[in-house]
N, C-alpha and C positions, 0 to 999 in steps of 0.2 A: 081496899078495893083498887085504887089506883096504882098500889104496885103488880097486881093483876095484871091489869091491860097492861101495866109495860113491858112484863113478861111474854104476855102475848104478841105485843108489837114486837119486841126484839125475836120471839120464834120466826112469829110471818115473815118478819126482815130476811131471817137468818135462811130461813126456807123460800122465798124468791130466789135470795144471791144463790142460795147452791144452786138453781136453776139453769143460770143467767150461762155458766158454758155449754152445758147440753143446747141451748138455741142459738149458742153465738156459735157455733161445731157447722150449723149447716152450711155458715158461707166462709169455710177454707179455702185454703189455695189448693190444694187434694180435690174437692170435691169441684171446682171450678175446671178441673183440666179431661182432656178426652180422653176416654181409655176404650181398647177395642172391644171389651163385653158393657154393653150399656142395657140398662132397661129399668122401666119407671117403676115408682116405688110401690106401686102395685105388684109389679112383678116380684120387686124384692122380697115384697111381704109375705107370696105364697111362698118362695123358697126356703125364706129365713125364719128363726122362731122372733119372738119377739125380741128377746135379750139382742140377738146375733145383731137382730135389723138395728135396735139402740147404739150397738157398739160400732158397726162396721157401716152404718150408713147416716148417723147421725152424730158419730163423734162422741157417745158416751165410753165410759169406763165402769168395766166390770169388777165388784167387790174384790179386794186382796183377797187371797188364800183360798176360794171356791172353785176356783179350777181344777178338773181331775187331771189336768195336764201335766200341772203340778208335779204329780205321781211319774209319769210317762217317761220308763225311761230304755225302753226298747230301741233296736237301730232300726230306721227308719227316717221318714220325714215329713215333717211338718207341714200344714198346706192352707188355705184361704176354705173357711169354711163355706166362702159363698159362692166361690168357682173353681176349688181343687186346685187354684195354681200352685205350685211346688216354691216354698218360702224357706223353710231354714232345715239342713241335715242333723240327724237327732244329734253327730258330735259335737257340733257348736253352742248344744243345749249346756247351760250352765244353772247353780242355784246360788240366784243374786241375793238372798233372801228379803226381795222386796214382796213376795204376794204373789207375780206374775210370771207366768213362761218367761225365762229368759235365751237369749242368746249372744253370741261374740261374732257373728258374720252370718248377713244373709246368702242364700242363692244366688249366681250371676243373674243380672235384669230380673230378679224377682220381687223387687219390691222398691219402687221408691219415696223421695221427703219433699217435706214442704215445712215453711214456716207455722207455727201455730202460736198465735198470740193467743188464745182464747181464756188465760188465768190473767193476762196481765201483765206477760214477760214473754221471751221469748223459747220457745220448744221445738225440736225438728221430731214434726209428726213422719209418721213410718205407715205406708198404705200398699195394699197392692199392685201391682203395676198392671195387671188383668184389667181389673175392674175399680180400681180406683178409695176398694174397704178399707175403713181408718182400721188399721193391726192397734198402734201402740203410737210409742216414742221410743226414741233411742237419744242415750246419755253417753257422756263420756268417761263413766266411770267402772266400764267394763274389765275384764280379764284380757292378758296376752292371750293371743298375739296382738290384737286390733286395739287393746282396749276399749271396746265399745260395750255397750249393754243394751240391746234390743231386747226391750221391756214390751211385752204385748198381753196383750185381754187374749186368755185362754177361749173364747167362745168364738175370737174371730178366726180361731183354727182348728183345725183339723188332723189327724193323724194317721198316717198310713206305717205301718208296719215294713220292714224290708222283708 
């Protein structure tokens, strides 16, 4: 019986910690800064589904591989599902094969970083520059030309067709 509960205690343990960066996400440096579409998270909420509002307003991460974006590979371009701004051209679309949309270079002024300590280390989160939505992270283990990998949550975008 006592190895019971300590199974159960290492679950509960195990399921707080995953917790702990979805509440450590709401006080970034992203989410601290001013962007010119603002509005409260009321608003957010009618706009956004719930997924979108998790990823793009509180710093979650959407499951690897559940993106239909994934698929996407029409010319066109990429965009902020929570205000249309225009973020990556479908050519700089790459398959990183991590899980997520990737890319090798955003839009001019389409998006910028902040630091993200939130696992414990350091990460340059990737947000909107509109409105300020967590997109992703960007690594350094992209393709030429940049070598970058703009790694983003499919739900924090959008897609427009050319």
């Amino acid at each position: 019986m006592a190895t019971h509960m300590d199974r159960r205690r290492l679950l509960a343990i195990l399921g707080a910690s995953a917790a702990i960066p979805l509440m450590a996400g709401c006080g970034s440096e992203a989410a601290a800064r001013d962007y010119p579409l603002k509005l409260t998270d009321a608003e957010w909420r009618k706009r956004l589904t719930a997924d979108q509002f998790a990823v793009l307003r509180q710093q979650a991460t959407e499951s690897p591989y559940t993106s239909p974006l994934l698929r996407e590979h029409r010319k066109g371009t990429f965009v902020c599902a929570a205000d249309g701004n225009p973020l990556f051209a479908s050519s700089t679309k790459f398959d990183s094969g991590t899980g997520w949309p990737s890319f090798w270079k955003p839009l001019p002024g389409a998006v910028g970083t902040s630091t993200d300590r939130i696992l414990g280390y350091e990460r340059v989160e990737v947000h909107c520059q509109r409105c300020g939505g967590h997109l992703g992270h960007v690594f350094d283990d992209g393709p030429p030309p940049t070598g970058l990998r703009y790694c983003m949550n499919g739900v924090a975008l959008g897609f427009m067709p050319a």
